[in-house]
Backbone as a printed PyTorch tensor [residue, N CA C, xyz], in Angstrom:
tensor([[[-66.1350, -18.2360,   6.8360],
         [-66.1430, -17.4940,   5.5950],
         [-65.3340, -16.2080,   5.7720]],

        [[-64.1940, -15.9100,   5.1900],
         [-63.5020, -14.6300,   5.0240],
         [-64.1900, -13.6530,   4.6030]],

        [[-64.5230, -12.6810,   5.3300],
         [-64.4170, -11.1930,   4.7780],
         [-63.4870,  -9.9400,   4.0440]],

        [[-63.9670,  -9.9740,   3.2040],
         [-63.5330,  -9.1870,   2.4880],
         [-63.0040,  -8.2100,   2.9510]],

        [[-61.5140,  -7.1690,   2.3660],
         [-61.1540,  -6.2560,   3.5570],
         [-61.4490,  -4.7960,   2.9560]],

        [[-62.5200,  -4.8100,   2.3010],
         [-63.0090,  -3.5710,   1.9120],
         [-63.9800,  -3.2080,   2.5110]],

        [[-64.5080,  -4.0930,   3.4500],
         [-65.6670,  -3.7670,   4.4560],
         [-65.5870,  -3.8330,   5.8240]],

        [[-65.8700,  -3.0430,   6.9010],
         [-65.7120,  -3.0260,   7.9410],
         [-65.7580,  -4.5650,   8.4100]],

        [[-64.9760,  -4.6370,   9.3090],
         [-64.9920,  -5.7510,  10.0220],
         [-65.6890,  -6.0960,  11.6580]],

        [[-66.3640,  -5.0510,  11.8640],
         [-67.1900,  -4.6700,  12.8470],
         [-68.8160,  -4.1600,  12.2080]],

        [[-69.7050,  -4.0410,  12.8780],
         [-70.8740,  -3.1980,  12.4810],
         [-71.0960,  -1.8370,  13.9150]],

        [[-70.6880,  -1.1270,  13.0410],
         [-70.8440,   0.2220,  14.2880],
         [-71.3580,   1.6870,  13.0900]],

        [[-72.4330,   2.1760,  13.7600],
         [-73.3720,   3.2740,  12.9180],
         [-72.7210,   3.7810,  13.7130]],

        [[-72.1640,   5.0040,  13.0350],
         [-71.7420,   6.6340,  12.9620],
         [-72.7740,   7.5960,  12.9150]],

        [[-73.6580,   7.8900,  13.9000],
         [-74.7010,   8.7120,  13.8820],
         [-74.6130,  10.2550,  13.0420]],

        [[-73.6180,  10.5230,  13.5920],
         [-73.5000,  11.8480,  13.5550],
         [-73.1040,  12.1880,  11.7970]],

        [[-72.0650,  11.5020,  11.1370],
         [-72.1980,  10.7590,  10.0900],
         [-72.8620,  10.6910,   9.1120]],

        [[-73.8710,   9.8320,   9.5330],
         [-74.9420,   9.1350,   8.9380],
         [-75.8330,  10.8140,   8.8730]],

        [[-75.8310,  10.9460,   9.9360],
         [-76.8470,  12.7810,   9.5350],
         [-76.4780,  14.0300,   8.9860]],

        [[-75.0870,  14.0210,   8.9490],
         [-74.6100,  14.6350,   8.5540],
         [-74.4160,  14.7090,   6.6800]],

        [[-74.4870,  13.4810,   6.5150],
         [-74.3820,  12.5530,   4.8080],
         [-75.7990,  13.0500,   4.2270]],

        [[-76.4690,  12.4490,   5.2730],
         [-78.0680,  12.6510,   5.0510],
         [-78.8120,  13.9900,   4.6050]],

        [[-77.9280,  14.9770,   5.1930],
         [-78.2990,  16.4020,   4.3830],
         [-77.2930,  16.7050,   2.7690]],

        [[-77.2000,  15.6390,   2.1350],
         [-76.5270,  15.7080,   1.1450],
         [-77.3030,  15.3330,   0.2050]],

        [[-78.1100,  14.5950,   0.2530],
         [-79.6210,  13.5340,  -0.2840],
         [-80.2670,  14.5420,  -0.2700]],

        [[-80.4300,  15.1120,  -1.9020],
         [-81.5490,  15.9180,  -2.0380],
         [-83.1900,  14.7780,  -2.2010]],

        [[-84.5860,  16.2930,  -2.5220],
         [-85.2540,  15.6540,  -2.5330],
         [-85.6720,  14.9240,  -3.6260]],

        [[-86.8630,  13.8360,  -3.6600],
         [-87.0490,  12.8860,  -4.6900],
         [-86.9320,  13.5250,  -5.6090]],

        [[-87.6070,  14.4890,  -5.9990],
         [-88.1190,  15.6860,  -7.0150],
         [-86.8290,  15.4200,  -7.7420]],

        [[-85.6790,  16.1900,  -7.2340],
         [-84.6130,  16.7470,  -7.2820],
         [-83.5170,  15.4250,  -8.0700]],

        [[-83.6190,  14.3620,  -6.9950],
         [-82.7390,  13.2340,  -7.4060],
         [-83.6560,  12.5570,  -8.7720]],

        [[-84.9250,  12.7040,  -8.7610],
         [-85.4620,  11.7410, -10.2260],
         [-84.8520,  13.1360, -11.3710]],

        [[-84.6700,  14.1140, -11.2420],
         [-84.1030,  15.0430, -12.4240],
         [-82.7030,  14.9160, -12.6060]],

        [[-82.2620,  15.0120, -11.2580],
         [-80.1840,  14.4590, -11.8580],
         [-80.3100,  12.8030, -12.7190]],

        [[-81.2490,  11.8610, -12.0270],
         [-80.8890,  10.5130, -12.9480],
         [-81.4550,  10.8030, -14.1900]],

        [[-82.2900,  11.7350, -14.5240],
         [-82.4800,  11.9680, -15.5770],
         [-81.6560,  12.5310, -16.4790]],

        [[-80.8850,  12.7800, -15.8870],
         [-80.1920,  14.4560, -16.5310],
         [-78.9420,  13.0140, -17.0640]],

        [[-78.3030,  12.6760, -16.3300],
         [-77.1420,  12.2300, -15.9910],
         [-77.3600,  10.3290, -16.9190]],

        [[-78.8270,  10.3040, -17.4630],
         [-79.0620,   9.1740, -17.6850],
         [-79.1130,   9.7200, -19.2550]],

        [[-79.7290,  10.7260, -19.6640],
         [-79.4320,  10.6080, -21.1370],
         [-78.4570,  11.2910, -21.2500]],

        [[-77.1400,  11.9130, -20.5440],
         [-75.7600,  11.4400, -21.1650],
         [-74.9840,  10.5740, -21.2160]],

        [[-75.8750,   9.1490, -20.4110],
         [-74.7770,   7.9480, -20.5590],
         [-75.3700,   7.6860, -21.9850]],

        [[-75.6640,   8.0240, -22.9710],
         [-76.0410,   7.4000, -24.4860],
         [-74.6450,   7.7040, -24.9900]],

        [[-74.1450,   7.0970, -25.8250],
         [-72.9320,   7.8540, -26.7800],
         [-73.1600,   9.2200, -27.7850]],

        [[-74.0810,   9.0080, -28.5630],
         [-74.5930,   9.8800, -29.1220],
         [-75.3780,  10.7280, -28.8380]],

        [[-76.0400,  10.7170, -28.0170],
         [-76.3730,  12.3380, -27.4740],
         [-75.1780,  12.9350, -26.6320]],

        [[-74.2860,  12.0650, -26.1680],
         [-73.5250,  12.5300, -25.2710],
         [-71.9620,  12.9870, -26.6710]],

        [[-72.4010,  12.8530, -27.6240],
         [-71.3610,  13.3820, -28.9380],
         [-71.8640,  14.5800, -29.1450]],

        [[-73.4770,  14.6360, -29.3840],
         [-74.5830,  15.9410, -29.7970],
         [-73.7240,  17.0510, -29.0290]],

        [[-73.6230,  16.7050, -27.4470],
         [-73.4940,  17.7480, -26.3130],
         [-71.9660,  18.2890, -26.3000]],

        [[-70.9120,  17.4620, -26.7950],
         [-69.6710,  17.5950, -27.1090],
         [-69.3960,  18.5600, -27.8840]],

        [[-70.1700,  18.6740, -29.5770],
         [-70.0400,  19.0970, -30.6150],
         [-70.4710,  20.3550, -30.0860]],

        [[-71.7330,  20.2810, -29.3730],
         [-72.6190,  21.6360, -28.7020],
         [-71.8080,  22.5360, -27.7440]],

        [[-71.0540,  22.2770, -27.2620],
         [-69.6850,  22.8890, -26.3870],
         [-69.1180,  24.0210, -27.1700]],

        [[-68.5230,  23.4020, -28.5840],
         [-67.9560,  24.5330, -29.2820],
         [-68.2610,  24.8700, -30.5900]],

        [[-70.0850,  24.2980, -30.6310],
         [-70.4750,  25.4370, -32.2610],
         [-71.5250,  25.1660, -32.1520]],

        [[-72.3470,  26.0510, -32.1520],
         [-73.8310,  26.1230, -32.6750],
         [-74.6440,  25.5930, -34.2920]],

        [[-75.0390,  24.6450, -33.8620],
         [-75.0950,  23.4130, -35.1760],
         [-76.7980,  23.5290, -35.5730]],

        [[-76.4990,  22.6730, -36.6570],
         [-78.4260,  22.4760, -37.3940],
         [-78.3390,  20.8450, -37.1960]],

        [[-79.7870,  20.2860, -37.3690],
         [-79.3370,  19.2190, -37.5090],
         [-79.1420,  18.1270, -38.4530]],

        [[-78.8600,  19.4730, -39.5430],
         [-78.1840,  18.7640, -40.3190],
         [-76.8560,  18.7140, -40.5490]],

        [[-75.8730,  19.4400, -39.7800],
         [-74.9480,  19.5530, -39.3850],
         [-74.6840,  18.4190, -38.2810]],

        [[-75.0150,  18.2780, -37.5870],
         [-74.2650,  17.3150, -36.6600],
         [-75.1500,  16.1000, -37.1650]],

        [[-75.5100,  15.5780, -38.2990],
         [-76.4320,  14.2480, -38.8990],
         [-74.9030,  14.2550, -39.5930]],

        [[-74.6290,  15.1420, -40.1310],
         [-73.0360,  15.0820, -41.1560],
         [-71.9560,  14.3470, -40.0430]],

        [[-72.0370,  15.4090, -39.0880],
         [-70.6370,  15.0020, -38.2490],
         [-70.5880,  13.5450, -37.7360]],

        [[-72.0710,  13.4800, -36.9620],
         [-71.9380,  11.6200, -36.8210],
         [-72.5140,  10.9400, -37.6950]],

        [[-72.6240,  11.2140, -39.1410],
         [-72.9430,   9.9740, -40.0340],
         [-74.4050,   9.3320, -39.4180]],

        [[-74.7080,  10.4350, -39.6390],
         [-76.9530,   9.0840, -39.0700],
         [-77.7300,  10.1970, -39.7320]],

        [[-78.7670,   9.8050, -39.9730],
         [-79.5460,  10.4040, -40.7480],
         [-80.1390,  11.5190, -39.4780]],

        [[-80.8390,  12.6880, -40.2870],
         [-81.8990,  14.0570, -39.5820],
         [-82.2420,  13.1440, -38.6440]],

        [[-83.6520,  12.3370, -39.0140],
         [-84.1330,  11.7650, -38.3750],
         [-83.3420,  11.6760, -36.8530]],

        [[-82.7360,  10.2800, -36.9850],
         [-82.3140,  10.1500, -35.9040],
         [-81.7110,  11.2350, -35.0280]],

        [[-81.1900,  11.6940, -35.0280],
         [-80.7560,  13.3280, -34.5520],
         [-82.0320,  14.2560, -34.1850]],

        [[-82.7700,  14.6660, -34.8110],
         [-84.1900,  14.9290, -34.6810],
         [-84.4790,  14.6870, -33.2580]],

        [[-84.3200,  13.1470, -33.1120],
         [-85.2370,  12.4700, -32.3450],
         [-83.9430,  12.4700, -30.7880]],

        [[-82.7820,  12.3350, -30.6490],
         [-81.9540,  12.7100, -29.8120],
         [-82.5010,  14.2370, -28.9960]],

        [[-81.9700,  15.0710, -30.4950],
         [-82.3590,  16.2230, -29.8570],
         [-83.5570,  16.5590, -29.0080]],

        [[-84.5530,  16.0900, -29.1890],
         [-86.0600,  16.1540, -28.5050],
         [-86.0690,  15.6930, -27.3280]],

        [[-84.8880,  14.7770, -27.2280],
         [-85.0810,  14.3160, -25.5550],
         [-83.9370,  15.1310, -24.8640]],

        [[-82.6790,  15.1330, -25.3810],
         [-81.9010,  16.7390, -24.5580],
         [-82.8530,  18.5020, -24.5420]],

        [[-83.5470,  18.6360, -25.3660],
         [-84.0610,  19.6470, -25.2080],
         [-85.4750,  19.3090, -23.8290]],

        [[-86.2310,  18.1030, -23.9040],
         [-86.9930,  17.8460, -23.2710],
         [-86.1830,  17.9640, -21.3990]],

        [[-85.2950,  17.9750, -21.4550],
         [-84.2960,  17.2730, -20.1390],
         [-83.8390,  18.7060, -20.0820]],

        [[-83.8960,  20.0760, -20.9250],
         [-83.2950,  21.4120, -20.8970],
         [-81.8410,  21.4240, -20.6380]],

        [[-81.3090,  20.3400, -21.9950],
         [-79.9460,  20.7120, -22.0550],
         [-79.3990,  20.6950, -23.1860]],

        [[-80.1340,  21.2320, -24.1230],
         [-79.8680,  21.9310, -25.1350],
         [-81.6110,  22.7870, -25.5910]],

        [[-81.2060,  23.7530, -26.4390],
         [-82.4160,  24.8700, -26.6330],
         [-81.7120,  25.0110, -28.0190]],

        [[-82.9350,  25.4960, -29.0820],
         [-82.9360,  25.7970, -30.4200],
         [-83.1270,  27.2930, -30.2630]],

        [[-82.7480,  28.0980, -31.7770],
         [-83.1120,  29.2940, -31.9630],
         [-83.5510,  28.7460, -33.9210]],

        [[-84.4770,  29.7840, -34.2790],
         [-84.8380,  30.0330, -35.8480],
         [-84.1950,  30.8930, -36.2420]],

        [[-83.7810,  30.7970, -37.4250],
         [-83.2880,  31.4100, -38.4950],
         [-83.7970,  31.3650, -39.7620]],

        [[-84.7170,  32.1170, -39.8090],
         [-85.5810,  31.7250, -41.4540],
         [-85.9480,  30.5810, -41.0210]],

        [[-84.8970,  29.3910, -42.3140],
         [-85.8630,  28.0910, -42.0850],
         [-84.9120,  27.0650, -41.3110]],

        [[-83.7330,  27.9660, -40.7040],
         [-83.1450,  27.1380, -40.2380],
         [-83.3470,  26.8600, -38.6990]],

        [[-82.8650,  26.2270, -38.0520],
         [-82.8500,  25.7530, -36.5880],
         [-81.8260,  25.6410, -36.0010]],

        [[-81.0870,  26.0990, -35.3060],
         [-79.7150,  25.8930, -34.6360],
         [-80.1030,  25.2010, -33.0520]],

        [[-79.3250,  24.6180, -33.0590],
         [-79.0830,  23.9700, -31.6000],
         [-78.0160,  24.4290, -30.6940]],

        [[-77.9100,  24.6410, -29.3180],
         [-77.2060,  25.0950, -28.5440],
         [-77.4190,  24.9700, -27.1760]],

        [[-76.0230,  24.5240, -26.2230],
         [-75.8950,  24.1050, -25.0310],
         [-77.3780,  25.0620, -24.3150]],

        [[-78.1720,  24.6670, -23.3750],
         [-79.6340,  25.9160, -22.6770],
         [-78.4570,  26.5920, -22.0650]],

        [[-77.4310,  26.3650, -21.2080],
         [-76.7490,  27.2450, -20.5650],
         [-75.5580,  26.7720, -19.8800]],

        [[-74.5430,  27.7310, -19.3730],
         [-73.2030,  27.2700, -18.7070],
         [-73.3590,  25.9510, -18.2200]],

        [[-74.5170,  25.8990, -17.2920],
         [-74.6890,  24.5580, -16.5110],
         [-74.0720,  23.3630, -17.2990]],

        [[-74.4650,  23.1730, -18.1390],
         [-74.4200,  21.9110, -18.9710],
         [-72.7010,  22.2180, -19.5000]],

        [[-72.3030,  23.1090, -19.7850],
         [-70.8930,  23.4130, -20.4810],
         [-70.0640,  22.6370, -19.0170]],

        [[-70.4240,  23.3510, -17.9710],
         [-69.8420,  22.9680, -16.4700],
         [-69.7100,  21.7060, -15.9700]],

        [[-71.2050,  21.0270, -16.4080],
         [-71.0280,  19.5280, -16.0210],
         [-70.2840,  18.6180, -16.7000]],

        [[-70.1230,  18.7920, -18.0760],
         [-69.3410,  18.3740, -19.2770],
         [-68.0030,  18.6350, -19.0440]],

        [[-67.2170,  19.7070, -18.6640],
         [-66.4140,  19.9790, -18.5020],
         [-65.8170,  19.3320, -17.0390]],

        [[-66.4750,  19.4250, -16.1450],
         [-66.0680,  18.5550, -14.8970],
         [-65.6260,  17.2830, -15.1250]],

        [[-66.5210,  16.7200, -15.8260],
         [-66.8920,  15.1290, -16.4420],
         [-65.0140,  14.7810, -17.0840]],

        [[-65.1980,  15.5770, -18.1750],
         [-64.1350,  15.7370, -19.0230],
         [-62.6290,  15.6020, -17.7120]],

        [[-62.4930,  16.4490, -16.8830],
         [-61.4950,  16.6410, -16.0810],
         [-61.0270,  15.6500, -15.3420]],

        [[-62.6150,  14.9230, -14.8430],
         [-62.2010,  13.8170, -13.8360],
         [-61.8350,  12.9330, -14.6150]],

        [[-62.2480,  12.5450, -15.3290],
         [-61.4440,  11.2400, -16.1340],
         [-60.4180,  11.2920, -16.8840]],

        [[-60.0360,  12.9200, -16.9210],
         [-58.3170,  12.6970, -17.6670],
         [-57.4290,  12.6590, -16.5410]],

        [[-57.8860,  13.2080, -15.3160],
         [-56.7880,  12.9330, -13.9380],
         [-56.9510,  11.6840, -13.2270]]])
């Protein structure tokens, strides 16, 4: 059976390597919050919410306009990016604005954005 030549063709552990990698692996804690984080922006539409959220501070009835779906649904987006602290509301009378919680999220978006246009 041929092997494939994307895989070693020997079996030899790289200790030093291997421990060295190994302090890169944060803890569980830590890694169940990035798949979290990193799992509700693989949605399209929350991951549009967070786009729009980059460069304007919206209601949600404003971004229900921009992507065509009702409050509701938007509503219900928003509750799980705010739940995940990557986006935060402020009041206004009776309004509600939505907005990136902080650089972080502008940063990761923006990285995101970079690697896939190079």
């Amino acid at each position: 059976m041929a092997r494939s030549k994307d895989v070693c063709e020997t079996e030899y552990v790289h200790e030093d390597r291997v421990k060295s990698a190994r302090k890169a692996i944060h803890d569980d804690e830590t890694l169940l919050g990035m798949a979290e984080t990193f799992g509700v922006l693989s949605d399209p539409t929350r991951l549009k919410i967070v786009l729009a959220l980059l460069k304007e501070e919206l209601c949600v009835c404003d971004i229900a306009a921009l992507l065509k779906v009702t409050d509701s649904a938007i509503s219900h987006q928003l509750r799980l990016l705010k739940n995940l602290r990557l986006v935060k509301y402020r009041r206004d009378g009776k309004m509600a604005y939505y907005s990136l919680e902080d650089k972080h999220i502008e940063d990761l978006i923006r990285v995101a954005i970079r690697h896939i246009s190079e």
